[in-house]
MILORO-427256 format. One line per 10 residues: number of its first residue (from 1); their letters; for each residue x, y, z of C-alpha. Coordinates in nm, 4 decimals, decimal comma, padded with zeros to 6 digits, m for minus. Layout:
// residues N
NUM	a	X/Y/Z  ...
END
This chain:
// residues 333
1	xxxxxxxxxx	14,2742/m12,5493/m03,9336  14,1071/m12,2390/m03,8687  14,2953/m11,9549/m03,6821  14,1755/m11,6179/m03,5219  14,3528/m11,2893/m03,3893  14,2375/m11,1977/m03,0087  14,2475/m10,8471/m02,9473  14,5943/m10,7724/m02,7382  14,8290/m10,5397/m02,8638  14,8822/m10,4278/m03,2267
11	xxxxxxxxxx	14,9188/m10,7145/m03,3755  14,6895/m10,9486/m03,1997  14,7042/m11,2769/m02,9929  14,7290/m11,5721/m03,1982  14,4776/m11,8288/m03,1430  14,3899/m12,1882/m03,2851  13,9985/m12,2041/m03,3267  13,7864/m12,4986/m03,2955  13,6057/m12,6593/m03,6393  13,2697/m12,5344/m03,4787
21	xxxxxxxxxx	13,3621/m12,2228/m03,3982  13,3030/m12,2408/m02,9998  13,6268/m12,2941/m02,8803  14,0028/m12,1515/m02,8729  14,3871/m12,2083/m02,7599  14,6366/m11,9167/m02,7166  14,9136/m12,0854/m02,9365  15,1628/m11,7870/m02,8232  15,4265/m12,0053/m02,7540  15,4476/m12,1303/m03,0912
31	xxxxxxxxxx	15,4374/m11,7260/m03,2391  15,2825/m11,4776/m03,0584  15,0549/m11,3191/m03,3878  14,9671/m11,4513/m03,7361  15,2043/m11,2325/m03,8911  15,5188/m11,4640/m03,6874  15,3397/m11,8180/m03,8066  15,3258/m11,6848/m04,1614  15,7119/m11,5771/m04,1822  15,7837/m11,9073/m03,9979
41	xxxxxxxxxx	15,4908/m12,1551/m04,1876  15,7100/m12,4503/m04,2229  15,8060/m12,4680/m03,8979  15,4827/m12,3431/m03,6938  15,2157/m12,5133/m03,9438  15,2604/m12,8679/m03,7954  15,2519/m12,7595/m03,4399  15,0021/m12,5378/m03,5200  14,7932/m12,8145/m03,6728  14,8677/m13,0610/m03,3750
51	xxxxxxxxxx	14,7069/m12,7979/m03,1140  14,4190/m12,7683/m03,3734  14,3848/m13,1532/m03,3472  14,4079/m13,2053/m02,9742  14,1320/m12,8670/m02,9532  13,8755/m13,1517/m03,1444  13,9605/m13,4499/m02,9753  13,9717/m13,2854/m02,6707  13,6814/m13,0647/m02,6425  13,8640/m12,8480/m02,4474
61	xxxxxxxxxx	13,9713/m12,4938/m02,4936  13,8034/m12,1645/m02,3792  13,4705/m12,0311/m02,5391  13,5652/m11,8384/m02,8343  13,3174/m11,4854/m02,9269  13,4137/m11,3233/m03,2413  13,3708/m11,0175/m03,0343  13,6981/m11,0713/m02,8996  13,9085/m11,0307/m03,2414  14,0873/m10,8619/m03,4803
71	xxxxxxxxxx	14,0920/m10,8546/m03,8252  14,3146/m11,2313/m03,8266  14,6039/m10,9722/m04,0006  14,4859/m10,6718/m03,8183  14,7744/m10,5209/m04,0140  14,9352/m10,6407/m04,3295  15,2843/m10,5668/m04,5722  15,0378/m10,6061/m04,8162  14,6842/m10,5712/m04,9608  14,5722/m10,6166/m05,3566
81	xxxxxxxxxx	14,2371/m10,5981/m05,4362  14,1684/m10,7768/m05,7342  13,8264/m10,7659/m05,9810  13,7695/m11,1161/m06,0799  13,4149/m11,1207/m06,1319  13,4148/m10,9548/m06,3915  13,0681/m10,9434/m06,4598  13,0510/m10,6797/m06,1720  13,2701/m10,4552/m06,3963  13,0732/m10,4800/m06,6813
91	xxxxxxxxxx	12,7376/m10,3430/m06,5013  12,9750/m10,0399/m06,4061  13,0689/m09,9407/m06,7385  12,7641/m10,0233/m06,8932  12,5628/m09,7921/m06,6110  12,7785/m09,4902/m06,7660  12,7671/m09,5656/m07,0857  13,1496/m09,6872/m07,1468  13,2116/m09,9806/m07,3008  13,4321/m10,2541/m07,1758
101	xxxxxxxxxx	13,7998/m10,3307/m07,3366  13,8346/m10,6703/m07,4493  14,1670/m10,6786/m07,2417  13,9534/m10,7306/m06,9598  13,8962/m11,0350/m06,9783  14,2481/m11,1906/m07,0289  14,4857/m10,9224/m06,7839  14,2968/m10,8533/m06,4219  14,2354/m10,5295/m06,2371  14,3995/m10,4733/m05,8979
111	xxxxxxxxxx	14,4187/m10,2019/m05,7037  14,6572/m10,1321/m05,3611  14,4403/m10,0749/m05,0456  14,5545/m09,9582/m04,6826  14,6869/m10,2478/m04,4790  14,8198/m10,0665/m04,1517  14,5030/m10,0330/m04,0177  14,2100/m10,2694/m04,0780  13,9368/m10,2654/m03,8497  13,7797/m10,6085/m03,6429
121	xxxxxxxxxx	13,4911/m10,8105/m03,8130  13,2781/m10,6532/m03,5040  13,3950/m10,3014/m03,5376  13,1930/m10,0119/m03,6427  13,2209/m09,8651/m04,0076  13,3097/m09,4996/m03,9488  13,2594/m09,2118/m04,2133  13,2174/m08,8443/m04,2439  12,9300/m08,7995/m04,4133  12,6740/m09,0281/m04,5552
131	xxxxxxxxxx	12,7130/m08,7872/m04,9020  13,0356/m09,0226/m04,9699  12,8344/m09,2816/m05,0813  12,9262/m09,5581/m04,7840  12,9148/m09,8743/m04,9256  12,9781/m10,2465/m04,8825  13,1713/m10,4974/m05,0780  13,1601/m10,8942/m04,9937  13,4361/m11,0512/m05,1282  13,6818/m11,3606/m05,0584
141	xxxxxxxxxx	14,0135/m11,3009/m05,0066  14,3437/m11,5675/m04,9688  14,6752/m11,4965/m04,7880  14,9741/m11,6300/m04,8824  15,3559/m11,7017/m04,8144  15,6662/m11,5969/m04,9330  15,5855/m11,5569/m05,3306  15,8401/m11,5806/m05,5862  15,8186/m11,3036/m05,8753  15,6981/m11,3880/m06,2095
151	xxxxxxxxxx	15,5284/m11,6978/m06,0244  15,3083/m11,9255/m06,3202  14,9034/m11,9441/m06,2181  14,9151/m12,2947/m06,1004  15,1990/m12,2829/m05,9313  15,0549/m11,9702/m05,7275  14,8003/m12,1787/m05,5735  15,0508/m12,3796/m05,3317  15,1295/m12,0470/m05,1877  14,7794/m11,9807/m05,0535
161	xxxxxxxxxx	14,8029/m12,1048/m04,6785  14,4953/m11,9297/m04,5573  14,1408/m11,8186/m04,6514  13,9023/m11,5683/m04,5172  13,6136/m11,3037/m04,5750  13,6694/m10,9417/m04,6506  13,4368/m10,6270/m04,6439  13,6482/m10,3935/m04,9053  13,4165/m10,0968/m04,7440  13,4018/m09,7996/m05,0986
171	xxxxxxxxxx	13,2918/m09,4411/m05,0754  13,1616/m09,4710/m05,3930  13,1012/m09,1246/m05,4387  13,4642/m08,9806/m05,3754  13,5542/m09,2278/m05,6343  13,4985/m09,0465/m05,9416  13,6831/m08,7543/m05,8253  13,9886/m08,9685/m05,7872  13,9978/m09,1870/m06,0286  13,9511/m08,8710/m06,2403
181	xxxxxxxxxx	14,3053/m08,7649/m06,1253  14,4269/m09,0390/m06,2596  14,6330/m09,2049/m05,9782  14,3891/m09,4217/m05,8297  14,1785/m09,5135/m05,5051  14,2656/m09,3557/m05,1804  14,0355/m09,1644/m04,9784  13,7438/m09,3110/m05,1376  13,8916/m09,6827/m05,0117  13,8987/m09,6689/m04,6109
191	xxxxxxxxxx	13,9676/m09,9340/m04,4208  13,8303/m10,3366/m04,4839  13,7152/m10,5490/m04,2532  13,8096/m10,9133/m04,2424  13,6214/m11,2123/m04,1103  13,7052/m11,3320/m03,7515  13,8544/m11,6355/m03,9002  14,1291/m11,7119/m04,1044  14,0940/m12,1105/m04,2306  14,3399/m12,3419/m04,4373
201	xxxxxxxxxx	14,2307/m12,4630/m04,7797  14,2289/m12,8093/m04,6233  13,9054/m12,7093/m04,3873  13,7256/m12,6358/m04,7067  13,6950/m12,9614/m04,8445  13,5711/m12,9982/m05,1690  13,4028/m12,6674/m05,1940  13,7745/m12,5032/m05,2513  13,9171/m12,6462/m05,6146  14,1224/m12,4936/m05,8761
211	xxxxxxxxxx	14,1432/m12,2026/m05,6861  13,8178/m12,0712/m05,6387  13,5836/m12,1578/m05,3160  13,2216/m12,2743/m05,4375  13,0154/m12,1894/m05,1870  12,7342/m11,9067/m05,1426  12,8897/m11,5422/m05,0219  12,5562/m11,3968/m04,7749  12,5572/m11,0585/m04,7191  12,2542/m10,9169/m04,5352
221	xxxxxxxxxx	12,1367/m10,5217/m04,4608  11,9501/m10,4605/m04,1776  11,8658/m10,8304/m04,0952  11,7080/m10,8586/m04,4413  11,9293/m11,0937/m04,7270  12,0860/m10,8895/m04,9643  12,3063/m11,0819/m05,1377  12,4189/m11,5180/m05,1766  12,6228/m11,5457/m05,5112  12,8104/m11,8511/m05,5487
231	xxxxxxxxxx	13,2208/m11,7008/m05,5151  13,2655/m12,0360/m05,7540  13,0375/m11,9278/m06,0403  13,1489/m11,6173/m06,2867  13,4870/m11,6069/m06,1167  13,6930/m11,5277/m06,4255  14,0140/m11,5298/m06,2857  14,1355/m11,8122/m06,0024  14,3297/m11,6739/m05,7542  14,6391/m11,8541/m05,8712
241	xxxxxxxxxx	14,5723/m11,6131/m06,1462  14,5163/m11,2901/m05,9187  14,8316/m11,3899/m05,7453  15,0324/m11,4330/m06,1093  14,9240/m11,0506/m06,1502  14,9955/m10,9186/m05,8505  15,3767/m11,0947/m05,8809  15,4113/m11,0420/m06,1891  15,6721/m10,7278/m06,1455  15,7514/m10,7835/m05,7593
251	xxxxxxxxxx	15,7575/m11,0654/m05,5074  15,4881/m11,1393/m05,2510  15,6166/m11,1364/m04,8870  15,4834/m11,3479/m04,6482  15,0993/m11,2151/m04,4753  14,9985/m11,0712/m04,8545  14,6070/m11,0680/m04,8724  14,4773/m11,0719/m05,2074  14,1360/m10,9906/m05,2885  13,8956/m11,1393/m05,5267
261	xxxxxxxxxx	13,6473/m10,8260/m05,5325  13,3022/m10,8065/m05,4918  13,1337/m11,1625/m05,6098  12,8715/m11,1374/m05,8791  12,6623/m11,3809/m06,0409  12,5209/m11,3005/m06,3935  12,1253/m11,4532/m06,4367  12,0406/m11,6471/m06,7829  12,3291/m11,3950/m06,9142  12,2137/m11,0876/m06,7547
271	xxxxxxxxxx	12,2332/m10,9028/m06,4660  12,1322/m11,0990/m06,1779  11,8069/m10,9893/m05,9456  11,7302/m10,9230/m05,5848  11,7021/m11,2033/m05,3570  11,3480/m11,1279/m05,2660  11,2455/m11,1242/m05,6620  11,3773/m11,4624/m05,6575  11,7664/m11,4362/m05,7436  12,0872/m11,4364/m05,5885
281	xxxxxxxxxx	12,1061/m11,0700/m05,5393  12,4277/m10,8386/m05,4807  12,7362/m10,8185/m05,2831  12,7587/m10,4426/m05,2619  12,5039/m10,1782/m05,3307  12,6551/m10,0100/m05,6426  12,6000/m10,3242/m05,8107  12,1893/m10,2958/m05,7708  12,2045/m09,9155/m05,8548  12,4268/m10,0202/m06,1698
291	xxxxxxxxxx	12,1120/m10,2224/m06,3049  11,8610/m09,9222/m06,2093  12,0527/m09,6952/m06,3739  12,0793/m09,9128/m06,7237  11,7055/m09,9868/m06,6441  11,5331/m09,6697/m06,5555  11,8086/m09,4226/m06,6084  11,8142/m09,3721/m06,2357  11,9244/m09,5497/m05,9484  11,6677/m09,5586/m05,6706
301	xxxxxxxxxx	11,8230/m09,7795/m05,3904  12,0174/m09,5585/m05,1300  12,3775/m09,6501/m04,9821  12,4380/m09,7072/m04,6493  12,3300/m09,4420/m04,3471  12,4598/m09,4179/m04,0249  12,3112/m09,6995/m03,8144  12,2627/m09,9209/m04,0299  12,3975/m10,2430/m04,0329  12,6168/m10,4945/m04,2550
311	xxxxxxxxxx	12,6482/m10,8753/m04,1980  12,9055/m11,1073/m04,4372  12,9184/m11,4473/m04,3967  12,9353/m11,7836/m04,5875  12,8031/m12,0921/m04,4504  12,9048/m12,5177/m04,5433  12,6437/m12,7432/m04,6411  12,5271/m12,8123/m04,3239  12,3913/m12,4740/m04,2657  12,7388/m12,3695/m03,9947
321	xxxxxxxxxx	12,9213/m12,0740/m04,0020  13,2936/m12,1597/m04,1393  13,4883/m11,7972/m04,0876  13,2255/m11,6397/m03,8156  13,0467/m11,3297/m03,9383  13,1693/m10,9610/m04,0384  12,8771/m10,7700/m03,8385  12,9439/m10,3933/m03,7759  12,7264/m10,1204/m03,7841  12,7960/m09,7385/m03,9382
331	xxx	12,8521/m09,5265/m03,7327  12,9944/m09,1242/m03,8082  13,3738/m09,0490/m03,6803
END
């Protein structure tokens, strides 16, 4: 089933979208947002799913445009941003000369983001200055139920009801300046952008197992590819795993988004290469600049400006869209 927030209100309209992505019900009189069928999933998921089914048998429906939503939470109780791939991690230490603790590979990173106010998949990316290093970051991210604390890794996984895209937008260069403080992101994260849709693990098919989803992540600049690493490949933690973590001291309440950062593929062991030299290329900018920098000493490849543009998207094996496209342009506030 694959679900979408109109815009309407602060919260959204919810609304069951078709398989194709061309058509949607208002399912307000089963909950009026995301947020209510989340708190309520045993109850709402079945009629929920029986709207989804009559929407295919039925053709019916009005035409859905991603233009027309939110974020599918366009606010959340919760947002943890983890750094599974580790391989992306690696290139950042390595790029400034630190080297990597062992630890992290068994015990994940997460950070906390902002969750009151996420912006649409269509919205603009807004910034100050193009000095704060505007970046993007094409991740995956799952949302779950009510989660128990201390939760085991596989049991985590039956808690993931719903699946989407996230753009966990960096200003990479206020980052050093607060990490350096030592208490974290916060300016230098603004807000993410999430893909129109929102789809259950069943939609996936085989291309979600063991808590990873194997398909390509494309991110494109300008029109021009930029990035299609497999999320499945170099994932080292699942997100039953990410989910573990982030329960570990606290339980999850229902609508908690958890992020697998940005995906990264390594190539024959190494860093991976740009799509137009033949790899699979990057899902943020800093990642390219990493491999500059270890290669040349400099980084030549600029971040983003203002007007330029960022599409995120993954695709099934017959070439369709499955959680419509994050395309917004940046723009200065």
């Amino acid at each position: 089933m694959k679900r979408a927030s109109l815009k309407g209100g602060r919260d959204g309209r919810l609304a069951v979208i078709s398989q194709d992505l061309t058509r949607y019900v208002i399912a307000d009189e089963i909950a009026g947002t995301l947020q209510e069928a989340l708190d309520n999933w045993a109850t709402c998921e079945p009629t929920l799913q029986a709207i989804a089914d009559r929407l295919q048998e039925r053709n019916a429906g009005n035409v859905f445009d991603p233009a027309g939503c939110e974020s599918p939470l366009p606010r959340a109780y919760q947002w943890a941003d983890g750094s599974a791939y580790v391989n992306h991690v690696e290139l950042v230490r390595k790029a400034r000369g630190a080297e990597m603790p062992e630890s992290f590979w068994t015990d994940p990173l997460m950070y906390q983001g902002g969750s009151d106010s996420f912006i649409g998949p269509n919205e603009p990316i807004l910034a100050g200055s193009e000095d704060w290093g505007i970046d993007f970051e094409a991740e995956v991210a799952v949302v779950t139920n009510d989660v128990p604390m201390g939760v085991g890794a596989k049991d985590a996984l039956s808690h993931i009801k719903l699946i989407m895209l996230v753009n966990d937008v960096s200003l990479r260069n206020l980052i050093p300046g607060e990490l350096g403080k030592g208490f974290g992101f916060f300016q230098s994260k603004p807000s993410s952008a999430f893909s129109p849709v929102a789809v259950t693990p069943d939609e996936l098919g085989d291309a979600w197992k063991e808590g990873k989803l194997h398909l390509p992540l494309l991110s494109f600049l300008n029109d021009d590819p930029f990035g299609r690493p497999d999320a499945g490949v170099d994932m080292t933690f699942d997100f039953g795993q990410l989910i573990a973590h982030a329960a570990k001291t606290r339980p999850l309440g229902a609508g908690t988004i958890i992020g697998s950062g940005t995906v990264s593929n390594k190539l024959d062991g190494g860093p991976g290469k740009p799509v137009e030299d033949g790899g699979v290329g990057y899902s943020c900018i800093a990642e390219i600049r990493m491999i500059e920098t270890i290669e040349t000493g400099n980084p030549k490849t600029e971040f983003l400006r203002f007007g330029d543009r960022v599409r995120i998207e993954m695709r099934d094996s017959d070439g369709l869209s499955i959680f419509g496209a994050i395309d917004h342009e940046v723009r200065q506030y």
